[in-house]
Backbone as CSV, one residue per row, in Angstrom:
resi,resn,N_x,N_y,N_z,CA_x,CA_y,CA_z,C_x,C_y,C_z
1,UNK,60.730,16.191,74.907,59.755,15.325,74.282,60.410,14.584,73.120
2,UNK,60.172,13.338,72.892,61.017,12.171,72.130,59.740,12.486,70.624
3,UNK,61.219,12.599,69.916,60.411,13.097,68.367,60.118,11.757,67.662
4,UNK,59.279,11.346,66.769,59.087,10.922,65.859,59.798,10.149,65.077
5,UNK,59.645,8.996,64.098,61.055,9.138,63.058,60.229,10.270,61.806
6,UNK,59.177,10.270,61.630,58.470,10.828,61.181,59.133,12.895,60.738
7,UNK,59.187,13.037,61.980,59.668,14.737,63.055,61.311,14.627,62.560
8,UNK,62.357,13.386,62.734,63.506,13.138,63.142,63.909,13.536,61.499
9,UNK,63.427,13.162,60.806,63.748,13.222,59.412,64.222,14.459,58.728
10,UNK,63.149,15.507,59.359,62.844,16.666,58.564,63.876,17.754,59.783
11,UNK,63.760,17.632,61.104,64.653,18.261,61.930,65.851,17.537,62.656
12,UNK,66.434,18.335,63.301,67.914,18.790,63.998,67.412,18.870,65.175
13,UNK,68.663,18.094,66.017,68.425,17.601,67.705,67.924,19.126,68.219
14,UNK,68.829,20.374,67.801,68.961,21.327,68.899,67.342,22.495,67.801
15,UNK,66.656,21.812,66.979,65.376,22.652,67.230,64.761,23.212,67.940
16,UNK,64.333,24.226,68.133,62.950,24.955,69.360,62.292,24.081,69.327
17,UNK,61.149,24.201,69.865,59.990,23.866,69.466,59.055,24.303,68.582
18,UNK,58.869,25.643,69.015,58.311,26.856,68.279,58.703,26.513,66.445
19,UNK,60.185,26.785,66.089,60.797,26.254,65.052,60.162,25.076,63.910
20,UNK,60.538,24.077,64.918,60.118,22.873,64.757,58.731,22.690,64.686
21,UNK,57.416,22.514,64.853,56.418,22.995,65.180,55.945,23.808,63.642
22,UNK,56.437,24.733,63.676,56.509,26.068,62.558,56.767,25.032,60.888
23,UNK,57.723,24.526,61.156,58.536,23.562,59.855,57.615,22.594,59.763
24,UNK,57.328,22.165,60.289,56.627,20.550,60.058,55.277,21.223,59.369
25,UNK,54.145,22.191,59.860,53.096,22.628,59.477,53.642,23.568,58.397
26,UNK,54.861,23.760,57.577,54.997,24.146,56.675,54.835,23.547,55.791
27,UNK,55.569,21.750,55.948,55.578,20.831,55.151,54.595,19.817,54.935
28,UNK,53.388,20.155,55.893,52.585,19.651,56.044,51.445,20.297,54.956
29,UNK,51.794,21.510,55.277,50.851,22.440,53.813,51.253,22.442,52.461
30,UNK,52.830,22.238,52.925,53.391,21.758,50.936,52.967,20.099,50.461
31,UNK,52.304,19.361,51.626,52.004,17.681,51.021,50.449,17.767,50.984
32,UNK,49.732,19.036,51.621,48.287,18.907,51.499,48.732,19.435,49.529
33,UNK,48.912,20.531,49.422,48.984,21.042,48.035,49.232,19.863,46.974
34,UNK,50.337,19.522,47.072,50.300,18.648,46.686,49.393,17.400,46.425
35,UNK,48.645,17.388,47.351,47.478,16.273,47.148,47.790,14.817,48.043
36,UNK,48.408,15.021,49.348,49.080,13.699,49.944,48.821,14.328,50.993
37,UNK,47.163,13.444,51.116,47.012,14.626,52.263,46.859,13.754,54.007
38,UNK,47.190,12.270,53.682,47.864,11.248,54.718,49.192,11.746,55.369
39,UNK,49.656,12.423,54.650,51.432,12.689,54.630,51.419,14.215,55.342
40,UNK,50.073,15.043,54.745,50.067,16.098,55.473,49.417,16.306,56.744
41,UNK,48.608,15.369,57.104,48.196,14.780,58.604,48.864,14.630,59.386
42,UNK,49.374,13.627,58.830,50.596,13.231,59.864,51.615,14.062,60.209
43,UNK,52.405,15.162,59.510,53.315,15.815,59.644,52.489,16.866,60.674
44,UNK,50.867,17.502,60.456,50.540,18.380,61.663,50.187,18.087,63.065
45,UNK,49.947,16.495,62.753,49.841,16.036,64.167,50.901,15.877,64.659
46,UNK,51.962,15.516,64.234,53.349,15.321,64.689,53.934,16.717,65.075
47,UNK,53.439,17.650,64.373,53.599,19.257,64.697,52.621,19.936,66.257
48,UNK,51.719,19.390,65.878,51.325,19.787,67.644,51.418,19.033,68.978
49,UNK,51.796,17.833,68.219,52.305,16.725,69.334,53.506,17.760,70.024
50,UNK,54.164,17.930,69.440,55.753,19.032,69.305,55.207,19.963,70.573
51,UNK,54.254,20.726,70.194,54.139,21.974,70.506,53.745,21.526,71.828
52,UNK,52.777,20.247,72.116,52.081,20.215,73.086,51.395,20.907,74.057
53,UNK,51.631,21.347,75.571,50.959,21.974,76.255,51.474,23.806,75.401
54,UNK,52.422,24.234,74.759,52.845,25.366,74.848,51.746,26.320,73.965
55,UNK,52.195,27.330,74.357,50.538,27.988,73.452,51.317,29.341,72.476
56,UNK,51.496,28.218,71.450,52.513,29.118,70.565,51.547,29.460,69.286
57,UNK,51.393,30.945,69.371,50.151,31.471,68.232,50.548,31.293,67.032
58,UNK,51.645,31.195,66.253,51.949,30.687,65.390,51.700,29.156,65.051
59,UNK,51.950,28.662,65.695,52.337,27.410,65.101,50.065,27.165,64.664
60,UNK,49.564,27.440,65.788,47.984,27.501,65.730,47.493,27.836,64.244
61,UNK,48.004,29.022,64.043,47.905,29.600,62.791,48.378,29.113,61.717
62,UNK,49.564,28.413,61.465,49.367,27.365,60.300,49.148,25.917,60.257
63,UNK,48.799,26.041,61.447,47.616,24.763,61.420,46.048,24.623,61.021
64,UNK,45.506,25.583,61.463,44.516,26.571,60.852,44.516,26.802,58.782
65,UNK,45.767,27.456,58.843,45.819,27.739,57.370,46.062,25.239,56.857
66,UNK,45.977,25.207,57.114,46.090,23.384,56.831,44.872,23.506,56.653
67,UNK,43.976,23.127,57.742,42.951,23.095,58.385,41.971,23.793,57.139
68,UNK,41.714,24.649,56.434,41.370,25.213,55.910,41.922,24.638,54.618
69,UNK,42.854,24.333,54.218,43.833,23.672,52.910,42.441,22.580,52.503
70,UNK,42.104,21.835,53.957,41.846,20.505,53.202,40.571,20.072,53.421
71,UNK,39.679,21.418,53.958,38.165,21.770,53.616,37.544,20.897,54.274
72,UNK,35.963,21.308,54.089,35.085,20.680,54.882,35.202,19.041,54.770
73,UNK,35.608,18.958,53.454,35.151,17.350,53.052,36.175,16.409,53.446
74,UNK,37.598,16.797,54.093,37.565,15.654,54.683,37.558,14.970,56.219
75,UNK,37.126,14.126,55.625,36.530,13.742,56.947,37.380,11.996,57.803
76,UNK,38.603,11.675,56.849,38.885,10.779,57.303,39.378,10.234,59.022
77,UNK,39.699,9.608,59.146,39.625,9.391,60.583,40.913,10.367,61.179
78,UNK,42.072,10.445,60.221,43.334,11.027,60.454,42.877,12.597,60.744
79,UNK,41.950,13.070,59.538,41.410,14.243,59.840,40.774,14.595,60.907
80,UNK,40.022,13.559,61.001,38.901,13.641,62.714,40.162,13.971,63.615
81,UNK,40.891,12.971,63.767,42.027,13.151,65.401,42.577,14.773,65.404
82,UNK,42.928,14.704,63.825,43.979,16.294,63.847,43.019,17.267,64.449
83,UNK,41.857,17.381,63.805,40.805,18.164,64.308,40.509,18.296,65.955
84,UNK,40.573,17.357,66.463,40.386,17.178,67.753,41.519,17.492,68.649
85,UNK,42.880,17.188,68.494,43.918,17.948,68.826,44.142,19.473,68.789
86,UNK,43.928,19.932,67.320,43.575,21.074,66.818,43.043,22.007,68.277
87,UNK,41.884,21.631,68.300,40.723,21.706,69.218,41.436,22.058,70.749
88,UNK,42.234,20.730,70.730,42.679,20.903,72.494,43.968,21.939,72.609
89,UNK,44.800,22.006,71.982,45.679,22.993,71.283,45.112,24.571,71.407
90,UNK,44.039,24.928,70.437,42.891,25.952,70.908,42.889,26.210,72.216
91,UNK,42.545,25.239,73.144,41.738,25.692,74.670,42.877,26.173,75.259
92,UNK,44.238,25.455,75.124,45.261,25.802,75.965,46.129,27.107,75.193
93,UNK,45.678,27.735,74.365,46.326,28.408,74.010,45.196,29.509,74.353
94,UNK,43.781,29.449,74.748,42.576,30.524,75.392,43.591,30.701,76.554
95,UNK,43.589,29.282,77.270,43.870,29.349,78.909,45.124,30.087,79.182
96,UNK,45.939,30.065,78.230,47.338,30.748,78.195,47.007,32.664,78.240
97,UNK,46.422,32.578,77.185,45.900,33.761,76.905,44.866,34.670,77.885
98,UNK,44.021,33.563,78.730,43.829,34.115,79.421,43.979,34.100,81.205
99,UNK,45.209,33.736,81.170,46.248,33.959,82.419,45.670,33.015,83.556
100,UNK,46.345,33.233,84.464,45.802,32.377,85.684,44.315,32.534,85.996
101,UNK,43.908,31.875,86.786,42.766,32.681,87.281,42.515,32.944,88.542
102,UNK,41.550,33.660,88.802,41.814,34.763,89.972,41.398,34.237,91.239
């Protein structure tokens, strides 16, 4: 999957995903703290873009801890999408979890 310049900045060609993924929603929680919270959007969407179909419980989980960073109130449109990714991210990481079906 073709990274970002966004992604390209902060990582190295031979990243995991998992890794990568992991880093970006790190730095994504050090720019919500910070109060740049355009900058921290973008870095988690660019973080589950990463992860895509894979259903890596980590990376969920500090997306979540974001997710929680930057509270009910916002509601900007950047927030809406992350949320909604968020969301689809969730299902495939149920469907993972809960195996083929029978």
């Amino acid at each position: 999957r073709s990274r970002s310049p966004l992604a390209r900045g902060y990582l190295h060609a031979g990243s995991s995903t998992a890794s990568s993924s992991v880093l970006l929603l790190s730095l994504a929680i050090a720019f919500a703290q910070a109060e740049q919270l355009d900058q921290a959007v973008a870095m988690a969407t660019e973080a589950l873009s990463i992860a895509g179909d894979q259903p890596i419980r980590r990376v969920r989980q500090r997306a979540e801890d974001l997710r929680r960073m930057l509270g009910p109130t916002a509601r900007s449109s950047a927030v809406r999408d992350f949320d909604e990714q968020l969301h689809e991210f969730d299902s495939t990481l149920e469907r993972a979890i809960a195996g083929p079906a029978a």
